[in-house]
C-alpha positions in Angstrom: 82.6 84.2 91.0 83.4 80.9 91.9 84.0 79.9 95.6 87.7 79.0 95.0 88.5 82.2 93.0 87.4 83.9 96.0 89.5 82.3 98.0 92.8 82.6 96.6 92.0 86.3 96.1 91.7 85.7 100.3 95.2 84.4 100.1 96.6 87.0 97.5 95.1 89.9 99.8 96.6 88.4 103.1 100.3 87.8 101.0 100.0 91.7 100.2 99.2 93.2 103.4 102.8 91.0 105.0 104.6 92.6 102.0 102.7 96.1 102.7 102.7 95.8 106.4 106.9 94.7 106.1 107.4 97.7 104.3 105.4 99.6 107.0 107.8 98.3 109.5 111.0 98.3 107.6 110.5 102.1 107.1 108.8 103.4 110.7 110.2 100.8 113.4 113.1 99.1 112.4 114.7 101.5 109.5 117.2 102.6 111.8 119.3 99.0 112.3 118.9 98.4 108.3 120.2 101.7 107.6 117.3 103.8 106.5 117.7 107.0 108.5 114.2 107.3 109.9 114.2 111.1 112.0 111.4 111.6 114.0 108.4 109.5 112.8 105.8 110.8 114.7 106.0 114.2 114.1 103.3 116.5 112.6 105.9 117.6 110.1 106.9 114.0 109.0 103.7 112.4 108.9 102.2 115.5 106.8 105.4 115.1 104.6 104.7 111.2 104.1 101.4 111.9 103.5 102.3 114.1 100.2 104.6 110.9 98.8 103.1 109.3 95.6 104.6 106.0 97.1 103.1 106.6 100.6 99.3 106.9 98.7 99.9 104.0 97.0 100.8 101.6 99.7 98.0 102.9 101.8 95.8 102.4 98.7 97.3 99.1 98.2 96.9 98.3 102.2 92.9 99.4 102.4 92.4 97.6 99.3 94.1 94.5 100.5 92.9 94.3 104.2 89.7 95.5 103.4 88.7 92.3 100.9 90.6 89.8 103.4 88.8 91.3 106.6 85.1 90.7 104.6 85.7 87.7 103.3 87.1 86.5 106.5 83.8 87.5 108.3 81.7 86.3 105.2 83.4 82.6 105.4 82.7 82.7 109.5 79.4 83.6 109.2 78.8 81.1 106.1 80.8 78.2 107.9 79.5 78.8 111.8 75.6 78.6 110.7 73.0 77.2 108.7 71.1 79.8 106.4 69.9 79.3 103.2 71.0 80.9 99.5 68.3 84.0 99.9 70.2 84.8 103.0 73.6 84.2 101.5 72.8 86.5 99.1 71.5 89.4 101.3 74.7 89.0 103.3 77.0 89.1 100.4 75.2 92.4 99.3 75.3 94.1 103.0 79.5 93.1 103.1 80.2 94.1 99.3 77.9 97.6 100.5 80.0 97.8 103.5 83.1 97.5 101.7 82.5 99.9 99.2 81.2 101.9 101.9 84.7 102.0 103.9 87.0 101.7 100.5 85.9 105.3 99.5 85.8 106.6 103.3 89.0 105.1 103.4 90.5 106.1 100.3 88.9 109.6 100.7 91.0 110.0 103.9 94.4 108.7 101.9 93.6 110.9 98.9 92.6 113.8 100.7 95.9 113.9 103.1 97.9 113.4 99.8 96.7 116.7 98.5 97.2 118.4 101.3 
């Protein structure tokens, strides 16, 4: 994929987790003073009840999906830009963060997937 596409799926990924991450708030911090009645939050009872919400599992899909890809390519443009490897390296470090993604995208969604079922 060209270096550019990879980029603006960067952008795309960091433009979703504010939209996810607003909703986040809007709903658990700050629902009360917009007029979402909130109850008690932290609860075992409430978070096991969110937890069983078709829209709860996919916005937590939609977050690890989205912070995921922008926290690897983050580290994968540091790395890239901060030092002087060649292509054979490139590519061995594109496979071990793509590995690593996958890696914590099914942990990850296991975990979401999991609580949703109860």
């Amino acid at each position: 994929m060209r270096e550019s596409t990879l980029w603006l799926m960067h952008l795309a990924a960091g433009a979703v987790m504010l939209v996810v991450l607003g909703i986040h708030f809007g709903v658990m911090h700050v629902g009360g003073l917009i007029g979402i009645p909130r109850g008690e939050v932290l609860t075992f009872a409430s978070v096991d009840a969110r937890s069983g919400m078709a829209f709860y599992l996919a916005v937590y899909l939609i977050l690890l999906v989205a912070a995921l890809y922008h926290g690897l390519y983050g580290l994968r443009s540091i790395v890239f830009e901060l030092s002087f490897i060649g292509p054979g390296p490139r590519k061995a470090i594109n496979v071990l963060l793509v590995g690593a993604g996958w890696g914590f995208f099914f942990y990850g969604a296991w975990a979401i997937i999991a609580g949703f079922l109860g």
